[in-house]
GUKOLZA-417085 format. One record per residue (C-alpha): x, y, z; residue in three letters. Coordinates in steps of 0.25 Angstrom, whole numbers, plus 2048, in hexadecimal, padded with zeros to 3 digits. Each point is the difference from the previous one (the first is absolute). Example, Ala and Ser with C-alpha at 12.3 -4.5 7.8 and 13.67 -1.06 7.14 Angstrom:
REM residues 2
8317EE81FALA/80680E7FESER/
END
This chain:
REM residues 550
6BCB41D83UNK/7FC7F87F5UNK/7FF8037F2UNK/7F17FE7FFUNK/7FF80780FUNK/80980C7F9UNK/7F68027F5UNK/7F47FF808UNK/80480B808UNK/80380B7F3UNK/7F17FB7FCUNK/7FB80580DUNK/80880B800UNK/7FE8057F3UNK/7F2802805UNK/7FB7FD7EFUNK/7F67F6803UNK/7FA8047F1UNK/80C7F77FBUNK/7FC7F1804UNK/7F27FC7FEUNK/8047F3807UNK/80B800807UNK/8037F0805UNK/8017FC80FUNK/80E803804UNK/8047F2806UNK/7FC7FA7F2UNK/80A8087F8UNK/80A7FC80AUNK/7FF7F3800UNK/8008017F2UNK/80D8097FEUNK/8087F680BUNK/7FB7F57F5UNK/8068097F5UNK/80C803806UNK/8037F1802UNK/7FB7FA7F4UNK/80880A7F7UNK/7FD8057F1UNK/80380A7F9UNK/7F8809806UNK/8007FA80EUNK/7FE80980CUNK/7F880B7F6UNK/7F3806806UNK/7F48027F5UNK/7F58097FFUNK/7F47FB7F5UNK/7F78097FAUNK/7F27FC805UNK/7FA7FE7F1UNK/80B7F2800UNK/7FD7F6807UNK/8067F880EUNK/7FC7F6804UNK/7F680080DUNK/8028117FFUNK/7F38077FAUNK/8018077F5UNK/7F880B7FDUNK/80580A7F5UNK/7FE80B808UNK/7F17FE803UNK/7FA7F880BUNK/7F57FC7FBUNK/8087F87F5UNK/8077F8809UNK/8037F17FFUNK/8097F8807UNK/80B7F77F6UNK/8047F3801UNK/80D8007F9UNK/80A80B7FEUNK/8008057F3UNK/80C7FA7F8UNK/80880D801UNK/7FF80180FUNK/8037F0800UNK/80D8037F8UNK/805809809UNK/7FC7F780EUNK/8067F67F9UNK/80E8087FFUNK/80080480FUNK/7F780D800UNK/7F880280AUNK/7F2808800UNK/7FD80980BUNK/7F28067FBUNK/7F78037F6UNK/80180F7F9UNK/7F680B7FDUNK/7FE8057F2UNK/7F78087F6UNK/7F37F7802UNK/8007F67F5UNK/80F8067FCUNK/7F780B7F9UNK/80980E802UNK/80E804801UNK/7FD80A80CUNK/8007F780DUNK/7F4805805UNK/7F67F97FBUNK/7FE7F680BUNK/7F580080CUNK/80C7FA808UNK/80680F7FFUNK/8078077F5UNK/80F7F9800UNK/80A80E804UNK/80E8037FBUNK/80B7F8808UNK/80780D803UNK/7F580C7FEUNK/7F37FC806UNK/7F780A7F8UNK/8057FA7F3UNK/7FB7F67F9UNK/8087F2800UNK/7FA7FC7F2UNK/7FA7F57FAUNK/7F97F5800UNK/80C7F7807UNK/80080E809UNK/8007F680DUNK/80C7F67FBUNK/80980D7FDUNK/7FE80780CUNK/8037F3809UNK/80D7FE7F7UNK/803810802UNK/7FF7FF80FUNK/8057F3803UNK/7F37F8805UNK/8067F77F5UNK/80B7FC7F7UNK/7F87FC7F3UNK/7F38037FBUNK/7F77FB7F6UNK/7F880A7F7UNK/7F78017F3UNK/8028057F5UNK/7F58047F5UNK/80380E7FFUNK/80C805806UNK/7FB7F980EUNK/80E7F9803UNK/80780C7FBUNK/7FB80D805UNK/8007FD80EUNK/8107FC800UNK/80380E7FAUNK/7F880880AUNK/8067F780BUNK/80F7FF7FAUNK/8017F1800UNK/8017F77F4UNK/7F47F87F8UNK/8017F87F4UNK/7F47FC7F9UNK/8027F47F6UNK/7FA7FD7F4UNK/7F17FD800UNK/7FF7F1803UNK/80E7FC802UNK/7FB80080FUNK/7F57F9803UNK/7F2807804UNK/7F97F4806UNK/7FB80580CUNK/80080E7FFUNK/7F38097FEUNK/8008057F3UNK/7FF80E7FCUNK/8037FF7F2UNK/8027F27FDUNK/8078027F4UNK/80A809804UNK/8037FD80EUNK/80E7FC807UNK/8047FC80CUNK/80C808805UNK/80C80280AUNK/80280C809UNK/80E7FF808UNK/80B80B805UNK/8097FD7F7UNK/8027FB7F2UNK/80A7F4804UNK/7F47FB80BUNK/7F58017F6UNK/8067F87F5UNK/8027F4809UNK/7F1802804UNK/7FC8017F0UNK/8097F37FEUNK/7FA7F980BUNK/7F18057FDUNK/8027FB7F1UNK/8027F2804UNK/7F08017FFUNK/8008037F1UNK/7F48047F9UNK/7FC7FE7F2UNK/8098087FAUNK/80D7F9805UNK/80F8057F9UNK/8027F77F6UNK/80F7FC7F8UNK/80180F7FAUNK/80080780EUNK/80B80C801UNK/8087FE80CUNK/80680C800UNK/80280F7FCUNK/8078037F2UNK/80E805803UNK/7FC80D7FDUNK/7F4802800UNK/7F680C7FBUNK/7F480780AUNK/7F58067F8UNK/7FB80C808UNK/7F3808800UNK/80280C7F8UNK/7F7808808UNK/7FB7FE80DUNK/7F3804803UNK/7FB80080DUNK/80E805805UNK/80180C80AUNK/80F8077FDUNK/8047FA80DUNK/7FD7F07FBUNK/8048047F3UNK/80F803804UNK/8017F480AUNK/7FB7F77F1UNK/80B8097F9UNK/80A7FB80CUNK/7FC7F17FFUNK/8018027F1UNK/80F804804UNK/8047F5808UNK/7FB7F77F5UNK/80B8067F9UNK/8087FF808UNK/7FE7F0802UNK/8037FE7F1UNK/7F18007FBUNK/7FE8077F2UNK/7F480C800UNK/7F78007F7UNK/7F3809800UNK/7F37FA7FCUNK/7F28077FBUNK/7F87FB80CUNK/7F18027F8UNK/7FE7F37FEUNK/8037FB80EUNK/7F780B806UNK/7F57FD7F8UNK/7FF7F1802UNK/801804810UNK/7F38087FFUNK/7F97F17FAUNK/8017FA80EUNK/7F5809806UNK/7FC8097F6UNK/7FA7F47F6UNK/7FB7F57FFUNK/80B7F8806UNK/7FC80480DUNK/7F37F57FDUNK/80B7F6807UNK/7FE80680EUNK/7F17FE7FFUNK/8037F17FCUNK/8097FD80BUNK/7F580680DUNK/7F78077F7UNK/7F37F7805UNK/80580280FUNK/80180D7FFUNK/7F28017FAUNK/7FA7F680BUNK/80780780CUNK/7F880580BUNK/80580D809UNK/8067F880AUNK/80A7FB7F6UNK/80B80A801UNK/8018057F2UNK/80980B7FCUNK/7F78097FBUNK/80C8067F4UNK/8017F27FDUNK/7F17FB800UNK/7FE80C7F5UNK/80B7FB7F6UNK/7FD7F1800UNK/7F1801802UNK/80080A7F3UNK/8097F67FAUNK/7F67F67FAUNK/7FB80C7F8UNK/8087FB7F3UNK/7FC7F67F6UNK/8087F67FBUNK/8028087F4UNK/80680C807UNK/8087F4806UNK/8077FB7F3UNK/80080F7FAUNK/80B80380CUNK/8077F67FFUNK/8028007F0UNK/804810804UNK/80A7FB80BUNK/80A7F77F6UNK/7FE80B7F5UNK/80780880EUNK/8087F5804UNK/8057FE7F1UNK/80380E7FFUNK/80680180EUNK/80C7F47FFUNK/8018087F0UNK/80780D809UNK/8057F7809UNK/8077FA7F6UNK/80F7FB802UNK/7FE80680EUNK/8037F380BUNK/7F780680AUNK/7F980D805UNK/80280A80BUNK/7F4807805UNK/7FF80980EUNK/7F87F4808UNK/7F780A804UNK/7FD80F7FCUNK/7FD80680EUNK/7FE7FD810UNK/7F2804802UNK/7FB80680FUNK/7F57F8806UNK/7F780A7FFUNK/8038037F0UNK/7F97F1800UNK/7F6803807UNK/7FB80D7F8UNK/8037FA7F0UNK/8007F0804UNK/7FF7FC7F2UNK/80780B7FAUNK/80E7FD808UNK/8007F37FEUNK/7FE8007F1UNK/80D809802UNK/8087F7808UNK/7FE7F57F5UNK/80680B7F4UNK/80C7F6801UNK/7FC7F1802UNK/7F07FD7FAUNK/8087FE7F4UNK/8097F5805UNK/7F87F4800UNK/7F88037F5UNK/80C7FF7F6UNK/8047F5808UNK/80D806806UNK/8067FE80CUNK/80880880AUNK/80980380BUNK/7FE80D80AUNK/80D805807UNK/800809809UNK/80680E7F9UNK/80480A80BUNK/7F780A804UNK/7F980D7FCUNK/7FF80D809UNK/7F2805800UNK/7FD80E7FEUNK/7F87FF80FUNK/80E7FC806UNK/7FD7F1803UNK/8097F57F6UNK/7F87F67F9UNK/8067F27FBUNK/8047FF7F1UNK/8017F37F9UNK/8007FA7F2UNK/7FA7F47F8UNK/8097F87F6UNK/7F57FA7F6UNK/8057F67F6UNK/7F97F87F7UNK/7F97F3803UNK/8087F4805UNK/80B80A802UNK/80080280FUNK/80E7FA801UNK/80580B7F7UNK/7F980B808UNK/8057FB80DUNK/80C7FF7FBUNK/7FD8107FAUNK/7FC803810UNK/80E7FA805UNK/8088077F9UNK/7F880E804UNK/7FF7FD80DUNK/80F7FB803UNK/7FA7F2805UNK/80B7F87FFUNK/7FC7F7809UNK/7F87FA7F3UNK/8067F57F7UNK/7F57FA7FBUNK/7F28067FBUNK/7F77F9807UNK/7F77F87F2UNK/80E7F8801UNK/7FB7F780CUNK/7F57FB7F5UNK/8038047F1UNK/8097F57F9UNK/80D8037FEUNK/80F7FB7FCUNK/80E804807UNK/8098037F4UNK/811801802UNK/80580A7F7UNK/80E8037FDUNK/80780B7F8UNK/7F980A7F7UNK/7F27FC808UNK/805805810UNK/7FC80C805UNK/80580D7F9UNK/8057F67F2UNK/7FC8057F3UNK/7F57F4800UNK/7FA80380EUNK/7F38067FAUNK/7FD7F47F9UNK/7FE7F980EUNK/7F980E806UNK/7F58017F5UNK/7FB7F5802UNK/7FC80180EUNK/80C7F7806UNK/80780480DUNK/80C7FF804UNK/8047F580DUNK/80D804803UNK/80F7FB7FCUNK/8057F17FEUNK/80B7F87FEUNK/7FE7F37F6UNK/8077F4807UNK/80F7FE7FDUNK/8007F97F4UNK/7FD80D7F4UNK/8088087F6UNK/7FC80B7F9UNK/8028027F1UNK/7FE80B7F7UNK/7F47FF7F7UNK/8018077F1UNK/7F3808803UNK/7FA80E800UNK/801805808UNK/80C7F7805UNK/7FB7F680BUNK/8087F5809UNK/7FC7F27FFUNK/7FF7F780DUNK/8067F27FEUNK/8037F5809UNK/80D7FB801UNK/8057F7809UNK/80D807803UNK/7F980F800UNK/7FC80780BUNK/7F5808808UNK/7F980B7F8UNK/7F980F806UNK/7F38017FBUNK/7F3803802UNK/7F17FB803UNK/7F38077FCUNK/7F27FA800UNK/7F78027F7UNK/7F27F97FAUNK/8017F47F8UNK/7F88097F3UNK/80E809802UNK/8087F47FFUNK/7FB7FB7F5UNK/80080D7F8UNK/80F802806UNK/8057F27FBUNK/7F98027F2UNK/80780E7FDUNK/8107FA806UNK/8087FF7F2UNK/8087F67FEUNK/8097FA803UNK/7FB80380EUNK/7F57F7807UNK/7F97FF80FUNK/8057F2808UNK/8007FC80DUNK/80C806808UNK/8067FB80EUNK/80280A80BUNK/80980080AUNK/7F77FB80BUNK/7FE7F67F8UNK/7F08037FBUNK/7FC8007F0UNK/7FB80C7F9UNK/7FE8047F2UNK/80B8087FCUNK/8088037F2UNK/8087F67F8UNK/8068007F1UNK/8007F57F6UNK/80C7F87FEUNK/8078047F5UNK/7FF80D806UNK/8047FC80EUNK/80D7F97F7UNK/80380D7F8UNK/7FE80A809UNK/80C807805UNK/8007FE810UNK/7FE80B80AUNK/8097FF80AUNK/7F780C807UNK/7F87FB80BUNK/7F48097FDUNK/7FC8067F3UNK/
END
């Protein structure tokens, strides 16, 4: 049995028919995968499932309502980025109509269940995508984010989602919900799977691209800002967060609890204000013209069609309020390197939805509304899980949130909780600028000058060994450094290699005292890197180091 022949049958099966809204004809996506498979990439032989509010090409899209539907002539750059790298797509996923919920539910295609507990919701928007990720339909999903839509899902179902900074990925081709505050994001299994996806996916950059001041990595030790209380939380949840904070610990990541207010309150804006006028922009006048044969959810009729009831006023009034918040939010975060928050608060029944639909879902977002407002993004990993006080065990997973451009620094956060050491690099590497630096002495990994490397976001590559023609001499410094010199009669010399942005670089070259300076430096396979050297009445002075590492 084929691959494709294999995953066909756990759709039927499964018996979940509320997961695809278009499933593709099975000999297609064969022919397709065989393609795949044979033409390589990097993620060649990868099954994808595409929320139906993104576009592929000659697949209708629909946003959950039928009466919407249009038929694309073109991916949308997203999905193009990841065809391009090998994927496959399978189908198109359901969703909260018009990616307007957090529940799953809100769909005329059939409320999306939980992959392992069918009378529980699956969450939302991306409730379709998760789910075919949680039950193997596919291997990679694409979501949205506006809300927590890329986010909350992966916790219910246990799998990862990271959701980039607004406009790093393009939106072309995606149905907006918010416009301003929309992402296009990754669900996978596992964290190693989702940034080769992410890297692939930002080959289609939008706006916003990472510039020459991108981080590539984590600080060496690096501090979490946690919520200092934690509404929302039952006990149970509260003590599987208390458990995550623990093994945060334990991964070397400093604690640090925050005052939450100013996050809580800016997540309230998204619906509660004005801000909510952008979902009337973006299908506002459908919705108003729609007849009863159209297929509207009638939950997500009332907010958007009640959305146009702001002036522009209101508009500007809530937006002035939400960088007072934001200004006031990053001031607790302070010298925090990202924040962990329990990805969602609870695991609602279906029927809970059904009796409080906007209540719950307001609950579910306790969490995430806030994210893209500050312009944050984030990483969810799965977390363990919580034993329910009716006996059943509900997923638990965390969200990393860093600051904006920062996604390499939080996925490199979310590696070092998860254990992933299957990552090397954060996935903005494939397209942010950066500069391999040899670094020899003081400046390797666990030397007095490491930090100087770590705080600025470099990451370390792995060891080298210069070309046989070095010497080391001993620098009069503080604190005391070697200096690399090439010497015909020398030999080869352990060092190291990190990478880091060319803004880094510059900032590292104009803080080295002399007599040291930055060079080109032979390796022993013969390639060129920058790397350390002295000047050369130092180089003459020195007294030489008959040690081959520092």
């Amino acid at each position: 049995m084929s691959r494709i022949d294999d995953i066909y049958r756990r759709i039927d099966e499964a018996d979940r028919p509320e997961v695809f809204i278009t499933l593709r004809p099975r000999a297609d996506v064969e022919r397709e995968y065989a393609a795949s498979v044979d033409g390589g990439g990097a993620l060649a032989g990868i099954v994808l499932a595409v929320k139906d509010n993104v576009d592929v090409a000659g697949v209708p899209t629909t946003a959950a309502c039928p009466g919407y539907a249009y038929e694309p002539q073109a991916d949308a750059p997203a999905v193009a980025a990841l065809r391009a790298a090998g994927a496959v797509v399978i189908g198109k996923t359901n969703l909260d109509q018009f990616a307007t919920g957090l529940v799953g539910t809100r769909s005329p295609y059939g409320a999306v269940r939980d992959s392992r507990r069918p009378d529980r919701i699956s969450g939302g928007s991306s409730s379709g995508s998760a789910v075919a990720v949680a039950l193997g339909f596919a291997d990679i999903a694409i979501g949205t984010d506006t809300a927590g839509s890329g986010r909350v899902p992966a916790g219910l179902q246990g799998i990862v989602g990271v959701k980039p900074t607004v406009d790093v990925v393009s939106t072309e081709g995606v149905v907006p919900a918010c416009a301003s505050y929309d992402t296009v994001t990754v669900f996978a299994e596992t964290l190693a799977l989702a940034n080769r996806a992410m890297a692939a996916m930002a080959q289609a950059p939008g706006p916003r691209p990472f510039g020459a001041t991108t981080s590539l990595a984590a600080t060496e030790h690096p501090t979490i800002a946690i919520p200092a209380e934690l509404p929302e939380l039952s006990e149970q949840w509260r003590a599987a967060f208390g458990a995550a904070v623990r093994r945060a610990e334990e991964a070397g990541l400093r604690i640090k609890p925050i005052d939450l207010t100013p996050f809580l309150a800016a997540a309230r804006l998204l619906y509660d204000d004005a801000l909510v006028a952008e979902r009337s922009h973006a299908v506002g006048a459908f919705i108003a013209n729609a007849d009863a044969t159209a297929g509207l959810d009638p939950v997500v009729s009332g907010i958007i069609g009640a959305a146009d009831r702001f002036t522009a006023v209101e508009l500007l009034d809530a937006r002035t309020r939400l960088a007072e918040l934001r200004r006031e939010a990053m001031a607790e975060l302070g010298d925090a390197d990202a924040l962990m928050v329990p990805t969602a608060p609870c695991h609602p029944a279906l029927t809970e939805v059904a009796d409080d639909p906007v209540g719950v879902n307001s609950r579910m977002g306790t969490y995430t509304n806030f994210c893209n407002l500050f312009d944050l993004c984030g990483v969810a990993v799965p977390a363990g899980t919580v034993d329910e006080s009716d006996g059943t065990r509900s997923q638990f997973g965390i969200t990393l949130l860093g600051r904006a451009h920062e996604d390499a620094a939080v996925m490199d956060l979310a590696r070092r909780f998860a254990g992933d050491g299957e990552i090397s690099a954060a996935w903005p590497e494939s397209v942010a600028p950066s500069v391999e630096l040899a670094v020899f002495g003081a400046h390797m990994r666990g030397g007095p000058l490491t930090h100087e490397l770590s705080e600025r976001g470099a990451r370390w590559v792995g060891e080298v060994a210069t070309a046989p023609c070095y010497r080391l001499v001993a620098l009069d410094t503080v604190p005391p450094k070697p200096g690399l010199v090439r010497d015909p009669d020398g030999r080869s010399i352990a060092g190291e290699v990190w990478t880091l942005s060319p803004n880094a670089l510059g900032e590292f070259l104009a803080a080295l005292p002399a007599p040291m300076m930055l060079g080109s430096v032979e390796l022993s396979d013969g390639s060129w890197v920058v790397g350390f050297g002295c000047a050369a009445d130092a180089a003459e002075n020195g007294e030489r180091l008959d040690r081959q590492r520092w």
